[in-house]
N, C-alpha and C positions, 0 to 999 in steps of 0.2 A: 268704237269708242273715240274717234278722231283722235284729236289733240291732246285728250285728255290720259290715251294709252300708257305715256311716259310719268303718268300718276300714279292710273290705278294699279297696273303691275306691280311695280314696287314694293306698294302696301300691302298688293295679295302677297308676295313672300314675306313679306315683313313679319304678316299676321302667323305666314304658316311657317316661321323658324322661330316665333312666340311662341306660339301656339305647342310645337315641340319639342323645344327647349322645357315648356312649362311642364307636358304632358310625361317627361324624361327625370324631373325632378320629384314629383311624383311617385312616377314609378318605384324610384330609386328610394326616398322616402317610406313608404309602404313597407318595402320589403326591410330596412332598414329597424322599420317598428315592431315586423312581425319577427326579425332576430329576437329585438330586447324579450317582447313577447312571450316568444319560446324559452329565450334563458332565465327569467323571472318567474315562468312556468313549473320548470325546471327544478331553480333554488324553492321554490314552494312546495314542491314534491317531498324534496330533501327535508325538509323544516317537518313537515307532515312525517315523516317516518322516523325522524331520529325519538319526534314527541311517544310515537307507540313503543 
């Protein structure tokens, strides 16, 4: 890479602490959704059996 080493490196971490920073928020997100998910699931249950 010559010269240019004290470039490219850089960006490659650059990329790879975006990259899972992004991948991490995500995650985190998801799981986050699949809460509300389940507890909305959940109070729907509830709704459904007080109606019978």
């Amino acid at each position: 890479m010559g010269d240019y080493a004290l470039y490219i490196w850089p960006c490659y971490s650059a990329v790879v602490l975006i990259m899972s920073v992004l991948g991490f928020i995500s995650w985190n997100s998801k799981n986050n959704d699949q809460k509300k998910f389940t507890e909305l699931n959940r109070q729907l249950q509830e709704l459904n059996n007080q109606d019978l």
